[in-house]
C-alpha positions as CSV (number, residue, x, y, z in Angstrom):
1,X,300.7,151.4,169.4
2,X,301.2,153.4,172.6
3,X,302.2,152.5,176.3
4,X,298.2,152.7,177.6
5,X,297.2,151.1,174.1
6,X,299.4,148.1,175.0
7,X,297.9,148.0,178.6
8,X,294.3,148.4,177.6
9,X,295.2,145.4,175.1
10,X,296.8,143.3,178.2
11,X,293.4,144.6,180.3
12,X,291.3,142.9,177.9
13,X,292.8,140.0,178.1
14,X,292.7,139.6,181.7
15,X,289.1,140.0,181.6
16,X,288.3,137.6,178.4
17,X,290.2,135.0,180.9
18,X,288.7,135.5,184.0
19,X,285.7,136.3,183.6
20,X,284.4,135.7,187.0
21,X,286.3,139.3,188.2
22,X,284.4,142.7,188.4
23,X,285.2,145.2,185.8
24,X,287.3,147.1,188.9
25,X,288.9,144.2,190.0
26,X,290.0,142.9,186.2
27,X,291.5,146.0,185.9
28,X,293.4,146.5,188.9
29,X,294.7,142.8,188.3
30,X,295.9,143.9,184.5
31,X,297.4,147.4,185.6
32,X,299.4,145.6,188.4
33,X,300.6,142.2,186.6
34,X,301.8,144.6,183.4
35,X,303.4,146.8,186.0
36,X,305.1,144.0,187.6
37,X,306.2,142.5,184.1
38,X,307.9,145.6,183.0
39,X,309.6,146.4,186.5
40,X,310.7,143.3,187.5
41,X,309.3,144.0,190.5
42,X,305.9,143.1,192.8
43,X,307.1,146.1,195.1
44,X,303.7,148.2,196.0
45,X,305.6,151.4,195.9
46,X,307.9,150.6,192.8
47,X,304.7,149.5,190.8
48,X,302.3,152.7,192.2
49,X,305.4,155.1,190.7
50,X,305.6,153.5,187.4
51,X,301.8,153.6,186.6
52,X,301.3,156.7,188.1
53,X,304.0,158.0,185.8
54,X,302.0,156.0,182.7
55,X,298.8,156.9,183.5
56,X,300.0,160.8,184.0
57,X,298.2,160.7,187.7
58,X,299.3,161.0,191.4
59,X,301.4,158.7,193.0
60,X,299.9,158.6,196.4
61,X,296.3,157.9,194.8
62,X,297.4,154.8,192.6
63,X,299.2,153.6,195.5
64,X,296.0,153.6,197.5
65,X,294.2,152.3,194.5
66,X,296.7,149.1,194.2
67,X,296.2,149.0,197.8
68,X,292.6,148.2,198.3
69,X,293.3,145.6,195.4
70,X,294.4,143.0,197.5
71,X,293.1,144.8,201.3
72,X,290.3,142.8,203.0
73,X,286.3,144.0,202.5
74,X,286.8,144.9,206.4
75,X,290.0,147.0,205.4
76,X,288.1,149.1,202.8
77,X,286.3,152.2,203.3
78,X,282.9,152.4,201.5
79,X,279.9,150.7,201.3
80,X,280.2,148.6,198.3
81,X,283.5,147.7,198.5
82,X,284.0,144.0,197.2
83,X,286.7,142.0,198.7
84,X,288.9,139.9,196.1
85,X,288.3,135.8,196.3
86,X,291.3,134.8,194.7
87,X,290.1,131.1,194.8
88,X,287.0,131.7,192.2
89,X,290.1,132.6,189.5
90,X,292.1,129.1,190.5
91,X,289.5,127.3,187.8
92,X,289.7,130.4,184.8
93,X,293.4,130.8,185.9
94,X,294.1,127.0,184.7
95,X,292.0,127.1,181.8
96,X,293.6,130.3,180.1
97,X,296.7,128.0,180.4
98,X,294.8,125.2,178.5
99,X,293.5,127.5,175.9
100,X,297.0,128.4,175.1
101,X,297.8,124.9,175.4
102,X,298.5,122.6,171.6
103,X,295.4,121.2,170.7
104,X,296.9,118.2,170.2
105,X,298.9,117.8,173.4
106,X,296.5,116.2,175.4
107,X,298.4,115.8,178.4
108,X,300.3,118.0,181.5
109,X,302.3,117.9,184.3
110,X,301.1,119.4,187.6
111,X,303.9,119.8,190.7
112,X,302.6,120.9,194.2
113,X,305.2,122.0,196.8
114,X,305.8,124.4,199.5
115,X,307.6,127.3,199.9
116,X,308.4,129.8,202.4
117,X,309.3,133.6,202.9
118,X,311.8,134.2,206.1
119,X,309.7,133.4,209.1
120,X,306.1,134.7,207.7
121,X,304.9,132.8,205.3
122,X,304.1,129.1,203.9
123,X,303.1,128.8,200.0
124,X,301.3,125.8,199.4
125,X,301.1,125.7,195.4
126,X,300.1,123.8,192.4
127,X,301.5,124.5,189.5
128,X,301.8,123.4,185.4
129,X,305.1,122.7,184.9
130,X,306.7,123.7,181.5
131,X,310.0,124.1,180.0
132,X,311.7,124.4,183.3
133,X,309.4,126.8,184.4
134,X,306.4,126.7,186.6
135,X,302.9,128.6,186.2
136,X,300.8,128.7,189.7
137,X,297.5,127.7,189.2
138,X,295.8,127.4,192.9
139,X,298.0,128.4,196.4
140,X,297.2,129.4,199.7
141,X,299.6,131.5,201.7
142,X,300.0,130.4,205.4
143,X,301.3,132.2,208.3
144,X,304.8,131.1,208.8
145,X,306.0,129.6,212.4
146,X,302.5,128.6,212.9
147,X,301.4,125.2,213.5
148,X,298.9,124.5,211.1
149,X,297.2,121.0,209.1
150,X,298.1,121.4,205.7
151,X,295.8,118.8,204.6
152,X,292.3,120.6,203.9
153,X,294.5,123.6,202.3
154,X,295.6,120.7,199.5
155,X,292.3,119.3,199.3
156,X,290.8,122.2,198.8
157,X,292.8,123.9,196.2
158,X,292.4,119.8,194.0
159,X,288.7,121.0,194.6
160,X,288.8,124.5,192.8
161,X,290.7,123.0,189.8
162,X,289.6,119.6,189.3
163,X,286.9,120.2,186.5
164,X,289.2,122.6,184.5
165,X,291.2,119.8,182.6
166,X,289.5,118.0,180.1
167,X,288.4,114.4,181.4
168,X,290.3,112.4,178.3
169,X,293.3,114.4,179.2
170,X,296.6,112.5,181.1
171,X,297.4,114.4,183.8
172,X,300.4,113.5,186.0
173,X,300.7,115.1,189.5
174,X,304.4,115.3,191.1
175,X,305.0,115.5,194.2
176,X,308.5,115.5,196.8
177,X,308.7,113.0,199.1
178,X,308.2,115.5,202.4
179,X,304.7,115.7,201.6
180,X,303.9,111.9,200.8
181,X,300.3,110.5,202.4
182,X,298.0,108.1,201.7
183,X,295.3,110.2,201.6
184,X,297.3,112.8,199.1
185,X,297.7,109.4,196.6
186,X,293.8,108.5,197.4
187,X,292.9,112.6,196.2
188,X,294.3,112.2,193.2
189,X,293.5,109.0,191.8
190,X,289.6,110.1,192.9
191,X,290.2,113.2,190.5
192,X,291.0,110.8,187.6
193,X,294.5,112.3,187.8
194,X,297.3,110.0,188.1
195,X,299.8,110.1,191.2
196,X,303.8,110.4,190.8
197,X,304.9,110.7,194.3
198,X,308.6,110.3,196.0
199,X,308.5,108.1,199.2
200,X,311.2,107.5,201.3
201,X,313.8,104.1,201.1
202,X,312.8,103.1,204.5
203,X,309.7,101.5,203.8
204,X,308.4,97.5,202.6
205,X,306.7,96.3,199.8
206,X,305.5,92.8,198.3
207,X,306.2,92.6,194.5
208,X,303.1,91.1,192.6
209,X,303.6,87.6,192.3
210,X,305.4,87.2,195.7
211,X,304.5,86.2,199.4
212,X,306.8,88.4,201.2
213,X,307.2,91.8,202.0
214,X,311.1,93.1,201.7
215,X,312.4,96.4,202.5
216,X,313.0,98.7,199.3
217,X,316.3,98.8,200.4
218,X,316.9,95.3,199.1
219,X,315.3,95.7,195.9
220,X,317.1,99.3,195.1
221,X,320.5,98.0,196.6
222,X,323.1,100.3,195.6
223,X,323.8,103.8,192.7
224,X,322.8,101.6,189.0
225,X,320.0,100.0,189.8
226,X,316.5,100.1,188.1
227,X,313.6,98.7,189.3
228,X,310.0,98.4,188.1
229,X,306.4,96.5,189.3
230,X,303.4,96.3,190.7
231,X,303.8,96.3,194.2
232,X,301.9,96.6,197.3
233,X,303.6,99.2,199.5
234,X,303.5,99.2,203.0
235,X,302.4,96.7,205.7
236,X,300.6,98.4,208.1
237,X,298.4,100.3,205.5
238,X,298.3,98.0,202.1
239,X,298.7,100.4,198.7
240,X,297.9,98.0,195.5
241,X,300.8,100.8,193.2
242,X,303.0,100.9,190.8
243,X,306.6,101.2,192.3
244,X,309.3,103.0,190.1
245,X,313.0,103.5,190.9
246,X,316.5,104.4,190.1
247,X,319.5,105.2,191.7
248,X,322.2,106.8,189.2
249,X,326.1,106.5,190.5
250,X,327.1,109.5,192.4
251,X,323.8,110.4,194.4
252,X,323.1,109.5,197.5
253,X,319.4,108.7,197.7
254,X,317.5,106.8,194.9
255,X,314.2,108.0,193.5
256,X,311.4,106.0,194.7
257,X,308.1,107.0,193.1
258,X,305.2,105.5,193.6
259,X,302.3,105.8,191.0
260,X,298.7,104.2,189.5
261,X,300.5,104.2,186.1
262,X,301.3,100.9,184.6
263,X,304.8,99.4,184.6
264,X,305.4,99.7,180.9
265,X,304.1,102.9,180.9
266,X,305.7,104.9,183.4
267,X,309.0,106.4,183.4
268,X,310.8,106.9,186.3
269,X,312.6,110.4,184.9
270,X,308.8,111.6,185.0
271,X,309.9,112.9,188.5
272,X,312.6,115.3,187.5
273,X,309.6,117.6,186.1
274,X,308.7,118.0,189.6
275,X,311.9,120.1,190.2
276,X,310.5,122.6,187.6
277,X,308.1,124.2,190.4
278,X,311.2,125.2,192.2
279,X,311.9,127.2,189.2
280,X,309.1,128.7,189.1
281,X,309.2,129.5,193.4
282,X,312.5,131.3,192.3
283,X,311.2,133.3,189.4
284,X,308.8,134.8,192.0
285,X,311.4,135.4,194.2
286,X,315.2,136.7,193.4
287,X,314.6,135.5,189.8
288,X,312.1,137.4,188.5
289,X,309.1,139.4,190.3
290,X,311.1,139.7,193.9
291,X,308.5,138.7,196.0
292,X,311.5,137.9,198.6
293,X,311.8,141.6,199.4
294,X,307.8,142.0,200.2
295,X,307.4,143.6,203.5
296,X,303.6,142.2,203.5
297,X,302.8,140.6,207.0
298,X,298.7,139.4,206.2
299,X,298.5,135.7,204.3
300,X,295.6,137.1,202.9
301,X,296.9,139.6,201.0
302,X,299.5,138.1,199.9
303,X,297.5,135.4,198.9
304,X,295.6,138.1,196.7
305,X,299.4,139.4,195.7
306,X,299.5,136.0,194.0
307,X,297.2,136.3,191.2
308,X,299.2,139.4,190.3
309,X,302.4,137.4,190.4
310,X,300.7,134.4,188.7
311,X,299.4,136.4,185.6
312,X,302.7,137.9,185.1
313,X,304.5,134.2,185.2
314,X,301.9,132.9,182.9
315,X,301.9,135.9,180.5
316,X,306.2,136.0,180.4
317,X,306.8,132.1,180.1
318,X,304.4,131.8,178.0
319,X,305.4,134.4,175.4
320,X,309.2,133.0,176.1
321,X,308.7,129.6,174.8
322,X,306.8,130.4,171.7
323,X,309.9,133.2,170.9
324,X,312.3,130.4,171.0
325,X,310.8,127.1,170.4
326,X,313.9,125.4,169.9
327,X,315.5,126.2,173.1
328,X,315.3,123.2,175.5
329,X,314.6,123.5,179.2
330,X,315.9,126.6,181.0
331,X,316.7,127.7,184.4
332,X,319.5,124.3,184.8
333,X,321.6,126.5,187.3
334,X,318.7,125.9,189.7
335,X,318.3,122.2,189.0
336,X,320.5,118.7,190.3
337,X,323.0,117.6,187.7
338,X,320.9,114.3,187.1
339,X,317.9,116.1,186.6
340,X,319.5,118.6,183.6
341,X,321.0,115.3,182.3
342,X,317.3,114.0,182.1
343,X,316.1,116.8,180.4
344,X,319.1,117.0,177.6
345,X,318.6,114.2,176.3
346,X,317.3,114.7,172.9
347,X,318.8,118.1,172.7
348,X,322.8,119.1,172.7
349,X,322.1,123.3,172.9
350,X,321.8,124.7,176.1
351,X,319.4,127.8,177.0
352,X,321.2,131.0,178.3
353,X,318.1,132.5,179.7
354,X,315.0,131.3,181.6
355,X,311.9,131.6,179.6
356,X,310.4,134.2,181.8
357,X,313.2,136.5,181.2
358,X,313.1,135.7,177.6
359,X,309.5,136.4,177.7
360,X,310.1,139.6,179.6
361,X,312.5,140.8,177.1
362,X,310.1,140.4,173.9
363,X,307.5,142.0,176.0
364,X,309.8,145.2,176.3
365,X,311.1,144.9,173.1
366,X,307.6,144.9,172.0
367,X,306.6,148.3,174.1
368,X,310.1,149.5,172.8
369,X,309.2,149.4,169.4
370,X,305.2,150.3,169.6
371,X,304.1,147.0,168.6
372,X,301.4,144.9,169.5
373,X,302.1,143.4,172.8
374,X,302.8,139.5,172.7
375,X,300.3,137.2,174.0
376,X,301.8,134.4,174.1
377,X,301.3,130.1,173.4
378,X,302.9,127.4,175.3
379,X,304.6,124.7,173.2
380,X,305.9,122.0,175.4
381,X,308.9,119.8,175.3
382,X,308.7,115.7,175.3
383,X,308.9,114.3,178.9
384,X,311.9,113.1,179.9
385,X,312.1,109.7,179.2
386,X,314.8,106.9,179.8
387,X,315.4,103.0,178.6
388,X,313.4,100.6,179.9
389,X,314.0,99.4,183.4
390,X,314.9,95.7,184.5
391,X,312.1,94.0,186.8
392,X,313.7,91.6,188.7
393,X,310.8,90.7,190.5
């Protein structure tokens, strides 16, 4: 199998997953996610020389072509120029990871976080989390510096993915504690999703069974403690929760999650899985695709930019876990000390590479050699889990 074999084979998968594209736009989408997989770069001009060296054409015309990929219907020339609505692929883009998914793992992790570039842009991103990794699923870019409610942004990306996870499926949705709200907890719970969000110490609650209210500071009093119950958090605006803690020795803050789960059911190392999405913001960045060097100045188009950069993470971690299913998580240079202690537990080897570059490499290897080109399966790990937690309620 040739070099345009193997990209006609990674075209038709593009379009068997996202069906919802136009023939043009599905293959734009595959031509410039294969481009950025084998490059290791997003860069317009770096990925315009390589196909145009593939494909045997002009390097000024497949740069133009890339170009009006992601451009704006009012940036086009023509009359029947489509303009790319990257948010009808959020739903297709979540459900070619469950396809790939085990059958029998019936639950997922999401993480939502922000990120930025310099001065000029704000991410806002949901991702599945997996093996240290993270795969985007739904994002909006923002313009950086700009004062701007992130709230219908959120709510709006739950909206274009909500019906793509099966309804019997546990879905746990992470979050830091920067962008903790009521009404963030309330949007999840109404999706039949199940909240695992970081507060801050400085806050009351009134264990189930008491009368009082006492600051989280007194229950969570020093590095050592656990602590697990019902609760309900707050005073000024009641939250009937499940409240979930630790503090390990040496760190100065204690993880305070709050959650629908039940007590004997939730673990508070749940939350290190949350870290995973900064993985995956760095694999986009100097780790991987190099989105830090994108001279972009439009939101818009680099919210379009994205899906290319999404594809490529799904398509590379994807085909890195299933080459080494025994390697546990990866990336730990990027994540706290506790949080790689969390996820070694049940295994002693540690992973020298990130399963996007181990994906990337048996995706060269792959064109190397003329074979058929990988697709890919995920196979995740066990949650983290640790001993059970006193309730001194």
């Amino acid at each position: 199998m040739d070099d345009l074999e193997q990209l006609k084979s990674w075209t038709e998968t593009v379009q068997k997953y996202l069906p919802v594209l136009s023939k043009p736009q599905a293959v734009l989408l595959a031509m410039w996610s294969f481009a950025i997989v084998v490059t290791q770069s997003c860069g317009l001009t770096t990925v315009a020389v390589f196909l145009a060296e593939l494909l045997l054409c002009k390097e000024d015309a497949m740069r133009q072509r890339l170009r009006e990929w992601y451009r704006g219907k009012a940036d086009k020339k023509g009359e029947k120029r489509q303009e790319l609505d990257v948010t009808q692929c959020f739903a297709p883009l979540l459900r070619w990871v469950l396809c790939w998914w085990p059958a029998e793992e019936n639950r997922i992790a999401l993480a939502m976080d922000a990120s930025t570039l310099a001065d000029r842009f704000v991410v806002l991103a949901v991702s599945v989390v997996y093996r240290g990794c993270a795969v985007p699923v739904a994002w909006v870019v923002l313009q950086g510096n700009a004062k701007e409610a992130w709230k219908p942004h959120w709510l709006a990306l739950f909206a274009h993915i909500k019906d793509s996870i099966p309804a019997e499926w546990f879905v746990l949705v992470t979050a830091d504690r920067g962008l903790y709200a009521r009404w963030l907890y309330d949007a999840i719970i109404k999706n039949h999703w199940h909240p695992f969000l970081r507060i801050n110490l400085g806050a009351k609650c009134r264990p189930e069974g008491a009368h009082t209210f006492r600051w989280l500071s007194e229950l969570i009093p020093a590095p050592g403690t656990d602590w697990s119950s019902r609760v309900t958090c707050f005073k000024s605006r009641p939250l009937d929760c499940t409240l979930v803690a630790c503090w390990e020795e040496g760190y100065k803050d204690p993880w305070v999650i709050l959650t629908d789960v039940t007590p004997e059911q939730a673990d508070v190392l749940w939350y290190s899985l949350r870290s995973w999405i900064e993985c995956g913001f760095k694999h986009i960045k100097r780790g991987g695709w190099r989105w830090h060097r994108c001279r972009m100045t439009d939101p818009k188009r680099a919210t379009r930019l994205w899906l290319a950069l999404a594809i490529a993470t799904l398509w590379c971690v994807s085909v890195g876990g299933e080459a080494d299913d025994t390697c546990p998580v990866s990336t730990h240079d990027a994540l706290d000390p506790l949080i790689v202690q969390c996820l070694e537990t049940s295994r002693s080897r540690s992973c020298s590479l990130s399963y996007l570059r181990r994906g990337f490499i048996s995706v060269l290897v792959a064109l190397i050699a003329g074979r058929d080109l990988p697709q890919g399966r995920f196979r995740p790990t066990p949650w983290p889990s640790s001993l059970p937690v006193n309730d001194t309620t």
